[in-house]
PDB file with SEQRES, HELIX, SHEET and CRYST1 records, atoms N, CA, C and O in Angstrom:
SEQRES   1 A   81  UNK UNK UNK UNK UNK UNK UNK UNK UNK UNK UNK UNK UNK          
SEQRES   2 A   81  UNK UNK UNK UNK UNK UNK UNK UNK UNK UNK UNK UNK UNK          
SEQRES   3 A   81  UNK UNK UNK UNK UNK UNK UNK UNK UNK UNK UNK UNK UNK          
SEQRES   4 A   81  UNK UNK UNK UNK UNK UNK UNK UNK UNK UNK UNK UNK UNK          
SEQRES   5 A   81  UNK UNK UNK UNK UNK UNK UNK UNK UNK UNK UNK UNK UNK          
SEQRES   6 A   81  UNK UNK UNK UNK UNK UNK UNK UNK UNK UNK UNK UNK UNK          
SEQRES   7 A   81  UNK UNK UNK                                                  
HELIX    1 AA1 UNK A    3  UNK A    6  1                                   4    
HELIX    2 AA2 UNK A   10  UNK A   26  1                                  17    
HELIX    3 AA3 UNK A   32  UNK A   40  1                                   9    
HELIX    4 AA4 UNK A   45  UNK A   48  1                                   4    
HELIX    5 AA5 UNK A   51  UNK A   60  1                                  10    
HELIX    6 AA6 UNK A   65  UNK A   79  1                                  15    
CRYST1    1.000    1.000    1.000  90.00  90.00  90.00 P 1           1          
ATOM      1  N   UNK A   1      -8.422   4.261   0.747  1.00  0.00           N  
ATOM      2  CA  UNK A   1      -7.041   4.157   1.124  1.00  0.00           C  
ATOM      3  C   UNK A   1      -6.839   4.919   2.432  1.00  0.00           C  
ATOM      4  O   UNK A   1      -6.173   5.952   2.367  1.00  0.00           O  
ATOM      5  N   UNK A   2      -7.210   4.630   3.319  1.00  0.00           N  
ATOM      6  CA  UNK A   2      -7.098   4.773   4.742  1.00  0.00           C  
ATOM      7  C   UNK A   2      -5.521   5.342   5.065  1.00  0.00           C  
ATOM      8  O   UNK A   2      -5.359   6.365   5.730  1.00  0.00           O  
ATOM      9  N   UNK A   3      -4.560   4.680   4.602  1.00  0.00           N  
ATOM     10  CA  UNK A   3      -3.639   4.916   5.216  1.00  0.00           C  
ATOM     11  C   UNK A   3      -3.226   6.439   4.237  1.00  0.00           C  
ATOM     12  O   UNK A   3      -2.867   7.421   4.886  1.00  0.00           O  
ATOM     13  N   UNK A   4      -3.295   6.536   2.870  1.00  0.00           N  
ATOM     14  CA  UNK A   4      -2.822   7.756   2.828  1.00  0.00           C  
ATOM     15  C   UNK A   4      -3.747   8.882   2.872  1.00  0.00           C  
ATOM     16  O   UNK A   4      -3.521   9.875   2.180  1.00  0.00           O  
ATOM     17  N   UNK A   5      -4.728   8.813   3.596  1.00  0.00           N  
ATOM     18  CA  UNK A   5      -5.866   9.745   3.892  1.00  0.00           C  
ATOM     19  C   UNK A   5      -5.355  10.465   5.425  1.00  0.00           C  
ATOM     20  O   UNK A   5      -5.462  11.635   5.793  1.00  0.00           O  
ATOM     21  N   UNK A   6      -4.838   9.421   6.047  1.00  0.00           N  
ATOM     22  CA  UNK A   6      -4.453   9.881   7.121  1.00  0.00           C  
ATOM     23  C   UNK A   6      -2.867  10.277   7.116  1.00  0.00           C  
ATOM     24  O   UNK A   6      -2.442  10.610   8.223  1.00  0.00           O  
ATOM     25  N   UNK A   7      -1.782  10.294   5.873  1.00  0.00           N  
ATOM     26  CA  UNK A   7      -0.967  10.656   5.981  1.00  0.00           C  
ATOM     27  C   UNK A   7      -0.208  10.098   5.898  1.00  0.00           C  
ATOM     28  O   UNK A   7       0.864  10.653   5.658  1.00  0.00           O  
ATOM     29  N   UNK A   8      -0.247   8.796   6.023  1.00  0.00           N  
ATOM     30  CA  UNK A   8       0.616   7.504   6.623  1.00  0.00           C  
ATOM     31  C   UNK A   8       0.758   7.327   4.711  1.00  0.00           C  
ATOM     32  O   UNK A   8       0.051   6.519   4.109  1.00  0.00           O  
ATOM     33  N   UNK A   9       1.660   8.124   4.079  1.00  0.00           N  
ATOM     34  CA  UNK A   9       1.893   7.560   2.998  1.00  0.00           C  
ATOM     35  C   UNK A   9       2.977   6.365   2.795  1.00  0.00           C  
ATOM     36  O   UNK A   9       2.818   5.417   2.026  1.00  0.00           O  
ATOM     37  N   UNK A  10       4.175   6.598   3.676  1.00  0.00           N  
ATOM     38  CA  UNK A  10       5.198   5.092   3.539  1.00  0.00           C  
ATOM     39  C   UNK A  10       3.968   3.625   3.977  1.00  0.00           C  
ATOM     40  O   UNK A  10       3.689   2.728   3.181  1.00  0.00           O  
ATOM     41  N   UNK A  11       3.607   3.700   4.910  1.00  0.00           N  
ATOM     42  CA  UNK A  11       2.588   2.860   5.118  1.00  0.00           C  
ATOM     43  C   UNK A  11       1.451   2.337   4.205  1.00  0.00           C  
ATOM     44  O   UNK A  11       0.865   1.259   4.308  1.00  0.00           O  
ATOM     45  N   UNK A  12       1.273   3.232   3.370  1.00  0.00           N  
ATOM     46  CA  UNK A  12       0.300   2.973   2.310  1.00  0.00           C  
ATOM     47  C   UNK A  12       0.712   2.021   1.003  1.00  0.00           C  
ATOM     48  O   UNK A  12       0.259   0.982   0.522  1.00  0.00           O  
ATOM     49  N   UNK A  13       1.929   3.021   0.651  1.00  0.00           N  
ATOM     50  CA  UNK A  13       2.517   1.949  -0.456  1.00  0.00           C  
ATOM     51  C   UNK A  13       3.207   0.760   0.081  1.00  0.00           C  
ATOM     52  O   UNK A  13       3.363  -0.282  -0.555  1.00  0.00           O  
ATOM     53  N   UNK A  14       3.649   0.991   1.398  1.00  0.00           N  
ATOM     54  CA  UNK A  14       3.909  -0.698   1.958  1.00  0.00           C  
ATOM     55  C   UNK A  14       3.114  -1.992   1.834  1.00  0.00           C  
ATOM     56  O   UNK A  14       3.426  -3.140   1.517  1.00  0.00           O  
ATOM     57  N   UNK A  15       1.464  -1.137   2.358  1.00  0.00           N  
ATOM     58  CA  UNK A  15       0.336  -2.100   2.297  1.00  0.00           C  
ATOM     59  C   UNK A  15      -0.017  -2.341   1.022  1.00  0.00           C  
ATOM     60  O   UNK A  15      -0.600  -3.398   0.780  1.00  0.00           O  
ATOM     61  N   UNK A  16       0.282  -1.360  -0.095  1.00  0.00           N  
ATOM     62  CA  UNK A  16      -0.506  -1.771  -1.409  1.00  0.00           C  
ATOM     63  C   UNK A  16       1.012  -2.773  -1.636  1.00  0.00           C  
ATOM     64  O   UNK A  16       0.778  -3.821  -2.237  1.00  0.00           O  
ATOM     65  N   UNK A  17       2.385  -2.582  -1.261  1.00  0.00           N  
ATOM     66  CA  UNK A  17       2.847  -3.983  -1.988  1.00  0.00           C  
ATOM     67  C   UNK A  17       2.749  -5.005  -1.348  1.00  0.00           C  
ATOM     68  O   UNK A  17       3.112  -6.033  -1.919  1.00  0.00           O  
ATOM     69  N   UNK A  18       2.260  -5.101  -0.028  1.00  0.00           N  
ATOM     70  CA  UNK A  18       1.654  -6.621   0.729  1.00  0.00           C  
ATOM     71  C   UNK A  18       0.497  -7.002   0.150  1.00  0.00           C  
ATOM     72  O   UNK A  18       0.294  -8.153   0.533  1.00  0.00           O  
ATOM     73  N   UNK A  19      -0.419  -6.632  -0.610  1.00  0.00           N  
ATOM     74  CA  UNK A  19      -1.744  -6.463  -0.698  1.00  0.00           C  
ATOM     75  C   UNK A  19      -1.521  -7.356  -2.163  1.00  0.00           C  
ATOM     76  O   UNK A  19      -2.123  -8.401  -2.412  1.00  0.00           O  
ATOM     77  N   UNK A  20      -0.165  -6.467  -3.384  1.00  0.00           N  
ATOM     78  CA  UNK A  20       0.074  -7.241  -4.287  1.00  0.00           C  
ATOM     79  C   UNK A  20       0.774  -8.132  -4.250  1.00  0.00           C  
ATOM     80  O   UNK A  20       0.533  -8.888  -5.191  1.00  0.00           O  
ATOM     81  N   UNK A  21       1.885  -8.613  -3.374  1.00  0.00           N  
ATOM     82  CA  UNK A  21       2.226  -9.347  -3.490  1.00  0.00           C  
ATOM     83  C   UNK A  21       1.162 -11.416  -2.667  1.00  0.00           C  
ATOM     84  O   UNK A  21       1.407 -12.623  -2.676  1.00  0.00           O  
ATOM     85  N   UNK A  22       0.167 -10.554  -2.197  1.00  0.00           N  
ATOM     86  CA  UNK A  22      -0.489 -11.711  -1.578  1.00  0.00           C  
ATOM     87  C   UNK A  22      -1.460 -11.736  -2.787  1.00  0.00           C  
ATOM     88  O   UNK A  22      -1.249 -12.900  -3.128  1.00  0.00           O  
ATOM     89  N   UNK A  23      -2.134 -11.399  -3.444  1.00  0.00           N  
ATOM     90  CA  UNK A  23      -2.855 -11.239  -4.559  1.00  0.00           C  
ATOM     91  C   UNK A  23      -1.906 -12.236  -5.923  1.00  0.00           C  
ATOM     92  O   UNK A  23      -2.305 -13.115  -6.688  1.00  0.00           O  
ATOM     93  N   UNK A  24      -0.829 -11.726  -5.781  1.00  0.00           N  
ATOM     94  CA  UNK A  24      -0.178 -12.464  -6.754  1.00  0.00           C  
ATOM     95  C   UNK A  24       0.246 -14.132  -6.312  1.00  0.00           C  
ATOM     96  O   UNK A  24       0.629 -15.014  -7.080  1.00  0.00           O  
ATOM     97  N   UNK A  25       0.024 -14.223  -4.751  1.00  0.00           N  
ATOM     98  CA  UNK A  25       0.625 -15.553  -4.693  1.00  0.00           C  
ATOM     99  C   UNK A  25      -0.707 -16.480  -4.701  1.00  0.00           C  
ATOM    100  O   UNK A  25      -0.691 -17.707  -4.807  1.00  0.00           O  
ATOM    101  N   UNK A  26      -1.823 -15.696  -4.574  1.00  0.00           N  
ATOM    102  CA  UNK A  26      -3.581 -16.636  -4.753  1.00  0.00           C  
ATOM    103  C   UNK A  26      -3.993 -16.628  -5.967  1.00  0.00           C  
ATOM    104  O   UNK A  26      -5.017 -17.294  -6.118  1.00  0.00           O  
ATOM    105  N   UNK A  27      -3.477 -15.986  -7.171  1.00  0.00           N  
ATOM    106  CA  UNK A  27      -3.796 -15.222  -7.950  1.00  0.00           C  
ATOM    107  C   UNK A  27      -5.175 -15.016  -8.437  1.00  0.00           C  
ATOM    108  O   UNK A  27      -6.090 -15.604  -9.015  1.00  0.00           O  
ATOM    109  N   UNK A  28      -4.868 -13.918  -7.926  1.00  0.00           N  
ATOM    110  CA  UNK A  28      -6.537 -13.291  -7.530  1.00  0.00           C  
ATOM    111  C   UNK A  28      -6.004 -11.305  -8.073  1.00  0.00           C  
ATOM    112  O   UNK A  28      -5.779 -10.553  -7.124  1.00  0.00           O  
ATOM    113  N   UNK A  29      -5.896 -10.830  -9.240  1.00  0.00           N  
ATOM    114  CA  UNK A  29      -5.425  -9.593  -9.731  1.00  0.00           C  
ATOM    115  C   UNK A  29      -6.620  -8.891  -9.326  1.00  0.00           C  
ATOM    116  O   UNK A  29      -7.673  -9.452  -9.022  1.00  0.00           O  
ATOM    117  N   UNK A  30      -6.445  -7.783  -9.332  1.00  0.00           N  
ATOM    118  CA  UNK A  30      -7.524  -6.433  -8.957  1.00  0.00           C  
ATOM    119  C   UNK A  30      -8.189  -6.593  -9.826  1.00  0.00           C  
ATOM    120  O   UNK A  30      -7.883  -7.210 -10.846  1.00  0.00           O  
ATOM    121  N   UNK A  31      -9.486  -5.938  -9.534  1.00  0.00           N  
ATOM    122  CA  UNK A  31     -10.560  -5.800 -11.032  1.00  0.00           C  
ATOM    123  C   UNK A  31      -9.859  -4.472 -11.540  1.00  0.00           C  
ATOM    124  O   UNK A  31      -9.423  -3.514 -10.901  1.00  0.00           O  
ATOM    125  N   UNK A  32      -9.892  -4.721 -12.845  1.00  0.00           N  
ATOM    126  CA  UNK A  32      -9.364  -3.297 -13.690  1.00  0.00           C  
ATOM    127  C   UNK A  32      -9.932  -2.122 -13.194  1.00  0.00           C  
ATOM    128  O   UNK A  32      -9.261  -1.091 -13.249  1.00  0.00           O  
ATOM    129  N   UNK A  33     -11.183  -2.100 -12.665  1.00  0.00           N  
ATOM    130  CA  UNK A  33     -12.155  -0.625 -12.485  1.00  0.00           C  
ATOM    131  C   UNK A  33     -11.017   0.011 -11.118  1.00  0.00           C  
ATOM    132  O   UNK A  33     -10.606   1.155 -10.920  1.00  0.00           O  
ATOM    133  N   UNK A  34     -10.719  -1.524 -10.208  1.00  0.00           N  
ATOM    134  CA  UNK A  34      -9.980  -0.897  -8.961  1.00  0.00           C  
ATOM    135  C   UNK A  34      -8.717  -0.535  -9.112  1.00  0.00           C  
ATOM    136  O   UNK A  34      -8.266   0.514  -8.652  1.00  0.00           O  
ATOM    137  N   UNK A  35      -7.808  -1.683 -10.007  1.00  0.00           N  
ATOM    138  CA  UNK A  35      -6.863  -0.986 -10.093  1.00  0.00           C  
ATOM    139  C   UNK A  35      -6.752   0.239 -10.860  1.00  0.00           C  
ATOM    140  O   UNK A  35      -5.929   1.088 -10.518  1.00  0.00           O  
ATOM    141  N   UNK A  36      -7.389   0.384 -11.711  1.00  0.00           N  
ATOM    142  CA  UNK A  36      -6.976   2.062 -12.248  1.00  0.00           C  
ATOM    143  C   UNK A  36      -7.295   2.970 -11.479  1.00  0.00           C  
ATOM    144  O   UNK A  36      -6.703   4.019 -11.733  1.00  0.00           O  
ATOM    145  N   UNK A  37      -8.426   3.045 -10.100  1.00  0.00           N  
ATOM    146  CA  UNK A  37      -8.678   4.378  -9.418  1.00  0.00           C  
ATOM    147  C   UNK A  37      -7.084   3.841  -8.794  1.00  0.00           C  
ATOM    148  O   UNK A  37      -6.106   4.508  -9.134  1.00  0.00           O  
ATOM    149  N   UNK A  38      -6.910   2.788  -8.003  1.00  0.00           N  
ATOM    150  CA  UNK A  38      -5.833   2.841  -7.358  1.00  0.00           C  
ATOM    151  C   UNK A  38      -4.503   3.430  -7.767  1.00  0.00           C  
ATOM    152  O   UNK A  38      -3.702   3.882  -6.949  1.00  0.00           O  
ATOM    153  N   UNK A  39      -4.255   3.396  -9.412  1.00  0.00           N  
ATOM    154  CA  UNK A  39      -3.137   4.112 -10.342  1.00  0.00           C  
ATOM    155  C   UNK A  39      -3.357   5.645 -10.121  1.00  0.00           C  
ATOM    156  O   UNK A  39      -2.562   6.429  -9.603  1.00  0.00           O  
ATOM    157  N   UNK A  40      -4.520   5.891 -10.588  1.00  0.00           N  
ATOM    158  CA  UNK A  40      -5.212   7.313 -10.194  1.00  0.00           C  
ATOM    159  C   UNK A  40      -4.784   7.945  -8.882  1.00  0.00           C  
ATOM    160  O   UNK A  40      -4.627   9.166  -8.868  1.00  0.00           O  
ATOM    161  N   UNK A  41      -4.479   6.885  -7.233  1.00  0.00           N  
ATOM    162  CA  UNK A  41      -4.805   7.636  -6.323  1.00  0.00           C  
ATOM    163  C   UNK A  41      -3.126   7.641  -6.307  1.00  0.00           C  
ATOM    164  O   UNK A  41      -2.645   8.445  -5.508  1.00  0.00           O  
ATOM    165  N   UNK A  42      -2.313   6.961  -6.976  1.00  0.00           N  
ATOM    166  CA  UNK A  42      -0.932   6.547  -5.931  1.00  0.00           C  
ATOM    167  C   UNK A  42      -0.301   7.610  -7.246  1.00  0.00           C  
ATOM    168  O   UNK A  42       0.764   8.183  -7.019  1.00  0.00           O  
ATOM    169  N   UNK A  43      -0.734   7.750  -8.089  1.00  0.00           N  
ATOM    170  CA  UNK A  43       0.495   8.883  -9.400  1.00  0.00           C  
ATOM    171  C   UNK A  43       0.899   9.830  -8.727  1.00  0.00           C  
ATOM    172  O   UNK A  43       1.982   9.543  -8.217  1.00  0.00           O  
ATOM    173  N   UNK A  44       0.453  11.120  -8.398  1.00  0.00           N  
ATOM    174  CA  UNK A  44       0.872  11.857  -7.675  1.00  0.00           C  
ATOM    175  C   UNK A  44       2.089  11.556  -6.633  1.00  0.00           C  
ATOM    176  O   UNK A  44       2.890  12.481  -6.498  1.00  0.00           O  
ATOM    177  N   UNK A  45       2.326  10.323  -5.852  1.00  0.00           N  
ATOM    178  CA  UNK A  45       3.288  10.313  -4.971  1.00  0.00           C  
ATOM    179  C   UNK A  45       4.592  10.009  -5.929  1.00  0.00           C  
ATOM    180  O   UNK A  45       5.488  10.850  -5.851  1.00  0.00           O  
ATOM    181  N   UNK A  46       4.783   8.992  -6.750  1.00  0.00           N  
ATOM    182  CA  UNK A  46       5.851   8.984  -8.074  1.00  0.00           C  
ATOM    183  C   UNK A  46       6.923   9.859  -8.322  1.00  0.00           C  
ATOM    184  O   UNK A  46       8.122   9.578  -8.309  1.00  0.00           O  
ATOM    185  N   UNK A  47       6.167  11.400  -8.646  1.00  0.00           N  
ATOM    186  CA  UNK A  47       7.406  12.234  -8.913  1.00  0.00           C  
ATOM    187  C   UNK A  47       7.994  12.998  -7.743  1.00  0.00           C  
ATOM    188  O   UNK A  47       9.068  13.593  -7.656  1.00  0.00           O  
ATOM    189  N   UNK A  48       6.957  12.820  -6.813  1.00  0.00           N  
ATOM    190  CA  UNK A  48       8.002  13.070  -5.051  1.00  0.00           C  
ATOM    191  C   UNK A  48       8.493  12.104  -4.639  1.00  0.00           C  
ATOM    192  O   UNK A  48       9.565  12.214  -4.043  1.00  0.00           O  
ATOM    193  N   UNK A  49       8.056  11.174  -4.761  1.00  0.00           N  
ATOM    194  CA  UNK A  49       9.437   9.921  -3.988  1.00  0.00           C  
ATOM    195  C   UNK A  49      10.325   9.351  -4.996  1.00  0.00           C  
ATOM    196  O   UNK A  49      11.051   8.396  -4.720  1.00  0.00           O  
ATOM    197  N   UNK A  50      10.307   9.778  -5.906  1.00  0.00           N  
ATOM    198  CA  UNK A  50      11.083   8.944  -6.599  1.00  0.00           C  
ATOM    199  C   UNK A  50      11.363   7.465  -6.656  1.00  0.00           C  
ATOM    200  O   UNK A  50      10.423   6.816  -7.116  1.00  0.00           O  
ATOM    201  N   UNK A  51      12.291   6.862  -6.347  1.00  0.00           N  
ATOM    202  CA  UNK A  51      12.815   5.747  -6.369  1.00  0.00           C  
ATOM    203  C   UNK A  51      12.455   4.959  -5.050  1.00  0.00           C  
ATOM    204  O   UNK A  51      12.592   3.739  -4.963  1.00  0.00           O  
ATOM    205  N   UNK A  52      11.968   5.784  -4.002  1.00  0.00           N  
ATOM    206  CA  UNK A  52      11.486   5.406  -3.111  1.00  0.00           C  
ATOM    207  C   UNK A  52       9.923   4.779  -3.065  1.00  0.00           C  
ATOM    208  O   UNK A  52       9.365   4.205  -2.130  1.00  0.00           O  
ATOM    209  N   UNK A  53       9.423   5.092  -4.397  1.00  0.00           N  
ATOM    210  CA  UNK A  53       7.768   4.615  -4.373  1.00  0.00           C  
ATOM    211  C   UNK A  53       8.280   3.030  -4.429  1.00  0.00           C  
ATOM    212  O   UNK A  53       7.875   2.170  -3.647  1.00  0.00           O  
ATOM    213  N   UNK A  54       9.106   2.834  -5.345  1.00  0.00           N  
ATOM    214  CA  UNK A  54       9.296   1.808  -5.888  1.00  0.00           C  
ATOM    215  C   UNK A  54       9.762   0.668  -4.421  1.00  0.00           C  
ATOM    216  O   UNK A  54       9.193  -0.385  -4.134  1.00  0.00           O  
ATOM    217  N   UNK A  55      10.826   1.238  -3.770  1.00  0.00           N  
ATOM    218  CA  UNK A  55      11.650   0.731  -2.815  1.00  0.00           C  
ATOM    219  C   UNK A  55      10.257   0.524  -1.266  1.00  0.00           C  
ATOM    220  O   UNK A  55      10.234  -0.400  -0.453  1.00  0.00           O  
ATOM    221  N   UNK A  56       9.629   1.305  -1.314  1.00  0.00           N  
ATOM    222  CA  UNK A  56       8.589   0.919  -0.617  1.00  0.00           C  
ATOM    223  C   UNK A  56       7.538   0.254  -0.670  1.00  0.00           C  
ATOM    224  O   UNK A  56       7.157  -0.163   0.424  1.00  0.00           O  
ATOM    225  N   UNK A  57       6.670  -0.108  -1.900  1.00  0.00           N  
ATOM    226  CA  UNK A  57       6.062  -1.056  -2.380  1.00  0.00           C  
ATOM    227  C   UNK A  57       6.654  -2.405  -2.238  1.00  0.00           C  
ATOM    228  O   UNK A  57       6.108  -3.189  -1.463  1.00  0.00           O  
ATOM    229  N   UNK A  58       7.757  -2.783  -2.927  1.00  0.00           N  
ATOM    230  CA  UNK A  58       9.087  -3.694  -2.666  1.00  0.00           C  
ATOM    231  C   UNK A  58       9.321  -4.100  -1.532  1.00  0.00           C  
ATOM    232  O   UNK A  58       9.668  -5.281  -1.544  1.00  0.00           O  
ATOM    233  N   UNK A  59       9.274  -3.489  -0.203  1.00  0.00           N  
ATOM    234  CA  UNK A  59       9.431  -3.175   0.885  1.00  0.00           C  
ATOM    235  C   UNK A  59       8.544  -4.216   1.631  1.00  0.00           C  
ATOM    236  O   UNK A  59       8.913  -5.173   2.313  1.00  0.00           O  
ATOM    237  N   UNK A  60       6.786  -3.629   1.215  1.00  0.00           N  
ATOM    238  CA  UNK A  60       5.756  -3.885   1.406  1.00  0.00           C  
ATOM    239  C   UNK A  60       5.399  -6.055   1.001  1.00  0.00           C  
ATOM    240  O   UNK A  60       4.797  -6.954   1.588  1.00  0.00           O  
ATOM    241  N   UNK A  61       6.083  -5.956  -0.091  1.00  0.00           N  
ATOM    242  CA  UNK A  61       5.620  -7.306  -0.919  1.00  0.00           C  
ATOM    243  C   UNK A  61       6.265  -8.382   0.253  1.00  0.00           C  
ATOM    244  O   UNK A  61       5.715  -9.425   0.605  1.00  0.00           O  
ATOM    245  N   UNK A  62       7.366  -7.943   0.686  1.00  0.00           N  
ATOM    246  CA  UNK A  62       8.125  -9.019   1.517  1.00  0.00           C  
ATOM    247  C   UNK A  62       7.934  -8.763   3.339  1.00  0.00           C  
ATOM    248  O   UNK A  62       8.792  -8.923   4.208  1.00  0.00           O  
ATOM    249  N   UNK A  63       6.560  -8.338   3.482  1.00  0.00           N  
ATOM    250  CA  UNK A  63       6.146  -8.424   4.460  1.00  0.00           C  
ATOM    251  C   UNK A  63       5.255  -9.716   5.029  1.00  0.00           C  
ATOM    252  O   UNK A  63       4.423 -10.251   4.298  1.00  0.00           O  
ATOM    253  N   UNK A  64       5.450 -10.086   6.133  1.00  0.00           N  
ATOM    254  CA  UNK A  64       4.503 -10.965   6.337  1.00  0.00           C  
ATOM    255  C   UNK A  64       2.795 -10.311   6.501  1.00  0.00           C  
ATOM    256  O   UNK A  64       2.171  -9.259   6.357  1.00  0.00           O  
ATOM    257  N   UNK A  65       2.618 -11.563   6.850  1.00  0.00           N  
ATOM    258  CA  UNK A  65       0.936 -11.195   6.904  1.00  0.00           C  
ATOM    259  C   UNK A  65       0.902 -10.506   8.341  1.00  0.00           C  
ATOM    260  O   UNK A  65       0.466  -9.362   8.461  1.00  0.00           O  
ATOM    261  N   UNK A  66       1.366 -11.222   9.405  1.00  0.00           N  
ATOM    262  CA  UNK A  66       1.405 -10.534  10.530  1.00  0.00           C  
ATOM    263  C   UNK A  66       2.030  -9.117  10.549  1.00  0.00           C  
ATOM    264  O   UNK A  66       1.642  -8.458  11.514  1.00  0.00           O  
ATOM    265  N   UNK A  67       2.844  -8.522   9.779  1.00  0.00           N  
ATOM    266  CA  UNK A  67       3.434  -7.747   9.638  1.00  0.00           C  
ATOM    267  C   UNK A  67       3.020  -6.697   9.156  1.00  0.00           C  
ATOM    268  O   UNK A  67       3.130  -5.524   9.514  1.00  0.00           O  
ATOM    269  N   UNK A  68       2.334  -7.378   7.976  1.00  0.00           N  
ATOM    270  CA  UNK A  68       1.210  -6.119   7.341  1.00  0.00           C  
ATOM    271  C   UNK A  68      -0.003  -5.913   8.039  1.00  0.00           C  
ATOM    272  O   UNK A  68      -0.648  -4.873   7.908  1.00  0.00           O  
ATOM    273  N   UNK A  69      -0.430  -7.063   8.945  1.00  0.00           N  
ATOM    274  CA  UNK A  69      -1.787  -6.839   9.424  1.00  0.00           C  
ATOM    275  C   UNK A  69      -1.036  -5.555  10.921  1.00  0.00           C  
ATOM    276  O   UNK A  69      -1.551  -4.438  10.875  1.00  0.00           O  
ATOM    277  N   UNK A  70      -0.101  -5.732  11.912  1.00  0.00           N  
ATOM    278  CA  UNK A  70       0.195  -5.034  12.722  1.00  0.00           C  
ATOM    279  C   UNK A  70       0.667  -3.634  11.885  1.00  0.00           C  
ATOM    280  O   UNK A  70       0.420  -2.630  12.554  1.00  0.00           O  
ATOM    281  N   UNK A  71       1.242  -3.365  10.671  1.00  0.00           N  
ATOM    282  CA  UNK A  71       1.346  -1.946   9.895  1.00  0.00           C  
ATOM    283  C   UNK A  71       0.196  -1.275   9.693  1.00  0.00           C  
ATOM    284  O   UNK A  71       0.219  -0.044   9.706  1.00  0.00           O  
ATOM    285  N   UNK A  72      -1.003  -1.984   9.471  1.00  0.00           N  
ATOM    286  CA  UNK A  72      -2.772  -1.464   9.382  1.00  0.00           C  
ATOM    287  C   UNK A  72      -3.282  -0.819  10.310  1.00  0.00           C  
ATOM    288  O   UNK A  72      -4.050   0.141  10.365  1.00  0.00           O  
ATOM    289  N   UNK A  73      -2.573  -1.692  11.321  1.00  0.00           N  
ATOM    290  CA  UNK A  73      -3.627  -1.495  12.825  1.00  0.00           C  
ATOM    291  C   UNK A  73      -3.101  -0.405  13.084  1.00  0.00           C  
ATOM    292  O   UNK A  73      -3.941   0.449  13.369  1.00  0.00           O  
ATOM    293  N   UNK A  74      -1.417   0.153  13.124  1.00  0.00           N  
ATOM    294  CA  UNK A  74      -0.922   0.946  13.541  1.00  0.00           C  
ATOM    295  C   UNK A  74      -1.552   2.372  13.063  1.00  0.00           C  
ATOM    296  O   UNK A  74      -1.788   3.408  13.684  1.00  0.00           O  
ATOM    297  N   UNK A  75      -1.759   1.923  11.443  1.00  0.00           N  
ATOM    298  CA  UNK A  75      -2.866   3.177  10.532  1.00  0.00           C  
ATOM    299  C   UNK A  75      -3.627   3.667  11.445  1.00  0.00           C  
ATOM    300  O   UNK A  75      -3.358   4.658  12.124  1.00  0.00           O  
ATOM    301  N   UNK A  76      -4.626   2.998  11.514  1.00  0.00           N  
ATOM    302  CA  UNK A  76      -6.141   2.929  11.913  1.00  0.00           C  
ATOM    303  C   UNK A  76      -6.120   3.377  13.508  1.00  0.00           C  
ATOM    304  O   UNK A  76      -6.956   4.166  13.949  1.00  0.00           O  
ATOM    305  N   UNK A  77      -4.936   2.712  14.442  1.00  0.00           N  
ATOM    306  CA  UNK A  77      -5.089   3.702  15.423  1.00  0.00           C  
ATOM    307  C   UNK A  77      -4.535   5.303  15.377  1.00  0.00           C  
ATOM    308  O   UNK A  77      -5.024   6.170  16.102  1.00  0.00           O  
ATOM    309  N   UNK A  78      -3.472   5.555  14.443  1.00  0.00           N  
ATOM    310  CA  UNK A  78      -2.943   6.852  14.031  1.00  0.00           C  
ATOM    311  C   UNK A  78      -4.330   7.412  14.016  1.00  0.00           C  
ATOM    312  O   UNK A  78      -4.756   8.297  14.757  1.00  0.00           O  
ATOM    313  N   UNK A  79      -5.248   6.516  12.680  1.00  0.00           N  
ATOM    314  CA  UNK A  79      -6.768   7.786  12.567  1.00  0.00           C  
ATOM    315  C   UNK A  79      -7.183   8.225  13.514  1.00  0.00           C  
ATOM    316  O   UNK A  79      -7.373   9.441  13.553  1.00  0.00           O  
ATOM    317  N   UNK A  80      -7.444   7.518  14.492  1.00  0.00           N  
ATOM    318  CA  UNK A  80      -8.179   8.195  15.574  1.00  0.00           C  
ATOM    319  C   UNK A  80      -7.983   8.972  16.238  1.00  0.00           C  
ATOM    320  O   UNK A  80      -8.753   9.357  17.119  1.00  0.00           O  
ATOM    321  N   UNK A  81      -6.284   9.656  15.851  1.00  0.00           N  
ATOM    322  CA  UNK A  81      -5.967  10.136  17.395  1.00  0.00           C  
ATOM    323  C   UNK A  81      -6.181  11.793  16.863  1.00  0.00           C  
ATOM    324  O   UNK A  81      -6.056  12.720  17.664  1.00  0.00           O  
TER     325      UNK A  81                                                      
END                                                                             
């Protein structure tokens, strides 16, 4: 999870709800092994954002592809700097 390694946590749960919501429209679900580390990595943010985990995932699902792919890139150049 690139993006919340580097900090970019709104960005992260944005991409994991573009990520599910394109998953859900191929339907193509996570393998259980991934989604549970992924439950594992995102719990912790829950009881600090509150209502906002939710509203940002949400956020994320109704992104385009171009949209989510230019939110990535933005990650990935953040890493480097």
């Amino acid at each position: 999870m690139l993006a919340g390694a580097v900090g970019a946590v709104e960005s992260c749960l944005r991409l994991i709800g573009a990520a599910d919501a394109l998953r859900e429209r191929i339907g193509s679900p996570r393998a259980p092994d991934v989604q549970a580390q992924l439950d594992r990595s995102v719990a912790p943010l829950r009881p600090t954002l509150g209502a906002a985990f939710d509203s940002l995932v949400d956020s994320g699902a109704a992104l385009t592809g171009s949209q989510a792919d230019a939110e990535l890139l933005a990650v990935c150049r953040s890493a480097q700097d």
